[in-house]
N, C-alpha and C positions, 0 to 999 in steps of 0.2 A: 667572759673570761674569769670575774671574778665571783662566780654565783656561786653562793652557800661558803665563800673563801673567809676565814674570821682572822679576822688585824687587831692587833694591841698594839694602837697607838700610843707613845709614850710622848708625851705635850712638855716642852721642858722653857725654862723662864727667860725668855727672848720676844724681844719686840716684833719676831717675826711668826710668832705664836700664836695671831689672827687670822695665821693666811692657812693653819689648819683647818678650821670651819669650812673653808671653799674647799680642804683636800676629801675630811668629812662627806660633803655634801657628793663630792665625784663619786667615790667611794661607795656609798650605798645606793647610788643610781646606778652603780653598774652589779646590784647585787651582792657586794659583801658586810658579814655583820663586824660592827667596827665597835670595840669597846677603848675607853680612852682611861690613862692615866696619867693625873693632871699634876703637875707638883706644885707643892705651894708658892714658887714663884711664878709659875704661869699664870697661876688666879689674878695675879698682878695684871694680866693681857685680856683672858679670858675668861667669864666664869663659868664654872659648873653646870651651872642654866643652860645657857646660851649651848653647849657640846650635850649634854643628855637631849635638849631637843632634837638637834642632830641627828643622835645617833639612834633613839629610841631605848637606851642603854641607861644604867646606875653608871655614875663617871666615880672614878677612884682612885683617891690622893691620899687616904691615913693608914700606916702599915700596920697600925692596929687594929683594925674594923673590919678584919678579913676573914675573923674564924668562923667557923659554919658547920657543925654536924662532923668534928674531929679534921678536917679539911682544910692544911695550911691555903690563905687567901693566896700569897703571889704567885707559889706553887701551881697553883687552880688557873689563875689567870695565866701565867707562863706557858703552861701542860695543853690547856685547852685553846690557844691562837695556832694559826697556821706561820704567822709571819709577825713581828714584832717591828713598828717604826718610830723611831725617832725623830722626832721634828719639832718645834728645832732641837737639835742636839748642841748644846749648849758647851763650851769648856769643861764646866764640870761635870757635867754628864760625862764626856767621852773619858777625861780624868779618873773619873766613877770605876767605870765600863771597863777600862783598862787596867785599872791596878787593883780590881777585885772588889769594891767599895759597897757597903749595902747598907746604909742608915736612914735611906728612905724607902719606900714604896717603888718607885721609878728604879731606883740602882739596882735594889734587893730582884725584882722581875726580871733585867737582866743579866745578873748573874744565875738566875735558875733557871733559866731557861736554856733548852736543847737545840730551838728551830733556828731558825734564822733570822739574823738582825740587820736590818735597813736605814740607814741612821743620816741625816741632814745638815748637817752643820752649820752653825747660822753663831756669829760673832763680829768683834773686831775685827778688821785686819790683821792690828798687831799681836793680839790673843792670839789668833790664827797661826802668825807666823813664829810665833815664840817657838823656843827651840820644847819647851815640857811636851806645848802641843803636838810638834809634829813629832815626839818619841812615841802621845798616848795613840795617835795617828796612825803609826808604820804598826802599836802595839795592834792596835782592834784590827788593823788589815792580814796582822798576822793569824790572829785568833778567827779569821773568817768572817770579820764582818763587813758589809756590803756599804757603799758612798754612794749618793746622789749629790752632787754639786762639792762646796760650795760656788758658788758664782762669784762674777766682780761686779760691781758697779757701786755705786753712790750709797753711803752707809746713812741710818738713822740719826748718826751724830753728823753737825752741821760741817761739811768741810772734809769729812772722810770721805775717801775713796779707796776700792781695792780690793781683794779677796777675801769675803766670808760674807757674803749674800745667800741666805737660805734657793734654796732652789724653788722656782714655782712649781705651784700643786702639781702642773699636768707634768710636769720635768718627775717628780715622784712619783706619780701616778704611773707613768709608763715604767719608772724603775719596780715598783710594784707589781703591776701584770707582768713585766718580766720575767718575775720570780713564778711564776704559774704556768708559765708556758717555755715552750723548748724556740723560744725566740730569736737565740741568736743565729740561729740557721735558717730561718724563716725568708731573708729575702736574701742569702747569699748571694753571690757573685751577679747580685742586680745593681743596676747602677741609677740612682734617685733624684731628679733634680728639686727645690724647691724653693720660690721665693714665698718672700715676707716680709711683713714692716711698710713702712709707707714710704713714699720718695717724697722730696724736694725741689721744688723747680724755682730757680734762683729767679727774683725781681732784679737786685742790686745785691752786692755784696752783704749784706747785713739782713735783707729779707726776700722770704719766701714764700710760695704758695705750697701748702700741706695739707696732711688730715692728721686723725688723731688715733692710727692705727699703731698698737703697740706690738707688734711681731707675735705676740708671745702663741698664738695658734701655729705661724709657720714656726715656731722657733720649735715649739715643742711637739710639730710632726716631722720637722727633719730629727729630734734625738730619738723620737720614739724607733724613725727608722733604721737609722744609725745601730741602733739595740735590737734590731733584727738581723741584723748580720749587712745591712746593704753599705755600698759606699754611696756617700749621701755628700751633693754638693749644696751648698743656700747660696741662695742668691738675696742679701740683707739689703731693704735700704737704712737708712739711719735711728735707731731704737738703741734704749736706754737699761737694753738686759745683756746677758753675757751670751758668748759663741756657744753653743751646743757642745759637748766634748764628743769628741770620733768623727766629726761633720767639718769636711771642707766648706770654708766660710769665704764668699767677695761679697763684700762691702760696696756700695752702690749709694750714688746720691741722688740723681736723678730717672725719669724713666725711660729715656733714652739710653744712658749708661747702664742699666737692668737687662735693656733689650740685649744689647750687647753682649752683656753679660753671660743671658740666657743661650744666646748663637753661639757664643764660646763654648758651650758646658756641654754641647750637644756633641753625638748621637745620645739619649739615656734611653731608660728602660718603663720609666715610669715622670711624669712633669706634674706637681701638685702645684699651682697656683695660689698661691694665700694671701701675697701681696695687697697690697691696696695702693695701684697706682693713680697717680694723679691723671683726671682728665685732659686737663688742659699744662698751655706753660707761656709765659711770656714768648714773644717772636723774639724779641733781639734784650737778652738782661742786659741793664748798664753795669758798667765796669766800675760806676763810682757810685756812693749812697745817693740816693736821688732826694734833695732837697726840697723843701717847702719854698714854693717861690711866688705864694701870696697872690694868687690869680688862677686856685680852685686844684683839685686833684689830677693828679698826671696822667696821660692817657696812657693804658697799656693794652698793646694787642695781643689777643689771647690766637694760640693755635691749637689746633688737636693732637692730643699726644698720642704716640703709637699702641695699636690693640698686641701686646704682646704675644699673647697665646694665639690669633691670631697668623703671627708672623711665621709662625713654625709648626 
C-alpha cells in the first residue's frame, strides 16, 4: 500500500520522539521512502544517526543548508513528498502550523507545502487543554489538516495523567495508509469483532494471575478497521493505552467476562482474536488478601479457562 509512497516526516521535540524510529522502521518495510526533519529539539530525543540509519536518507534540520543548483531546499522537500507527518507535534509546532510561522526548517516545510498534513500531538495535558491550543487546534482542522490521537494515559512527568499521549506507531501508521487508499469504504456496513490485551484472573482481592500482553496489536487492528468504514466492537481486557476512537469499546477483566462478552457482540461479520487470554484461573479467589501464615505457601487450585474462539 505504501510502495514507491514518499513521507516527510517532520520529528518535533517531545519525549515521545523515540517512538518515531519504530514508525520509521514500519514505514519502509512496507515500502515507502521516508525522509525526516529533525528540529533541533528532537536531537534532544534522537539523533541524526540513529534516523538516517533508518531511513537510508540525509536527515534535515538547518533551513540554511538546503540550497542546491538554484533550488529552494524546503520548497524541494515540501514539492517532492507525497504526505507530510508530524510526530510528535508538539505545542509549538501546531502554534507554528497555525498562525503561519516559518523560522525554522520544520515550520518553513509546512507552510510551503500543498499536500497533505498528518500531525500527532504529543504534550501535556494541560498544554493540551489550554484554551491557545485548542484555537491553534480547530485553526489546522480548518485549514485541512489531518489528527491521529492524541491519546490518554499516564504522562512522562511523574503523577500526570490525561490527554496528549502521542499515538502509537501502528495507530499512525494505519492513519497513514489511509491516506493512500479509498479506505473508508473498504469494509462498510461490516460489522468487526475484536479482542485484546490480556485478562486477569483474581487470586485475592489484591493479586492476580496475568501475562504481559500490551493490547497495543488488537488495539491497533480494531482502529485500523474502524478506518475502513467498519463498525468495529473490542472486546479490552485491562491495558494501560487509550480506547481506539470510532471503536465500540467493553472492558473486561477476566476471561470468563471476555467470553461473555464476546457471546454478547455476536452475530459479526468478521472475529479477529488478538487477546492473550489467560490459561488457567484460581477455582474459588478468596474475598480477603490471603495472608502469610508461617507454615509454607498457600495451596491454590488451578482450572482451565475457557477456549474462547472455540466457544462460538
Amino acid at each position: 500500500m505504501l510502495h514507491e509512497r514518499r513521507i516527510l516526516l517532520v520529528i518535533g521535540g517531545g519525549i515521545a520522539a523515540y517512538k518515531c524510529l519504530d514508525l520509521i522502521r514500519r514505514l519502509k518495510e512496507r515500502g515507502a521512502t521516508v525522509r525526516v526533519v529533525l528540529t533541533k529539539a528532537a536531537q534532544q530525543f534522537v539523533t541524526p544517526l540513529s534516523v538516517g540509519a533508518l531511513t537510508g536518507e540525509r536527515v534535515f534540520s538547518d533551513l540554511f543548508d538546503l540550497t542546491a543548483e538554484h533550488d529552494i531546499g524546503h520548497i524541494r522537500l515540501s514539492r517532492e513528498a507525497d504526505l507530510l507527518v508530524v510526530a510528535p507535534a508538539t505545542a509549538d509546532l501546531m502554534a507554528k502550523a497555525a498562525n503561519g510561522f516559518a523560522d525554522d526548517l520544520a515550520s518553513t516545510a509546512l507552510l510551503a507545502t500543498d499536500k497533505p498534513v498528518l500531525m500527532a500531538p504529543a504534550m501535556n495535558p494541560r498544554m493540551y487543554a489550554h484554551p491557545a491550543t485548542r484555537r491553534n487546534l480547530a485553526r489546522l482542522k480548518e485549514d485541512g489538516v489531518l489528527f491521529v490521537g492524541p491519546n490518554s494515559g499516564a504522562m512522562a512527568e511523574r503523577g500526570e495523567f490525561g490527554e496528549g499521549r502521542m499515538a502509537e506507531p501502528l495507530e499512525i501508521l494505519a492513519a497513514i495508509e489511509a491516506q493512500f487508499s479509498d479506505q473508508s469504504a473498504l469494509l462498510k456496513g461490516r460489522r468487526i469483532l475484536v479482542t485484546s490485551g490480556p485478562t486477569h484472573e483474581p487470586i485475592d482481592p489484591v493479586r492476580y494471575i496475568a501475562n504481559r500482553s500490551s493490547g497495543k496489536q488488537g488495539h491497533a487492528i480494531a482502529a485500523a478497521a474502524a478506518a475502513a468504514g467498519a463498525e468495529v466492537v473490542l472486546v479490552s481486557g485491562p491495558v494501560e493505552i487509550a480506547d481506539p476512537r470510532g471503536v465500540r469499546v467493553i472492558h473486561v477483566e477476566r476471561a470468563c467476562d471476555m467470553r461473555d462478552a464476546v457471546e454478547q457482540s455476536l452475530p459479526v461479520d468478521v472475529a479477529v482474536f488478538a487477546a492473550a487470554v489467560a490459561d488457567w484461573r484460581v477455582a474459588e479467589a478468596s474475598d480477603q488478601k490471603i495472608k502469610k501464615q508461617g507454615d509454607g505457601a498457600p495451596g491454590l487450585t488451578l482450572v482451565e479457562n475457557p477456549d474462547i474462539l472455540a466457544t462460538i
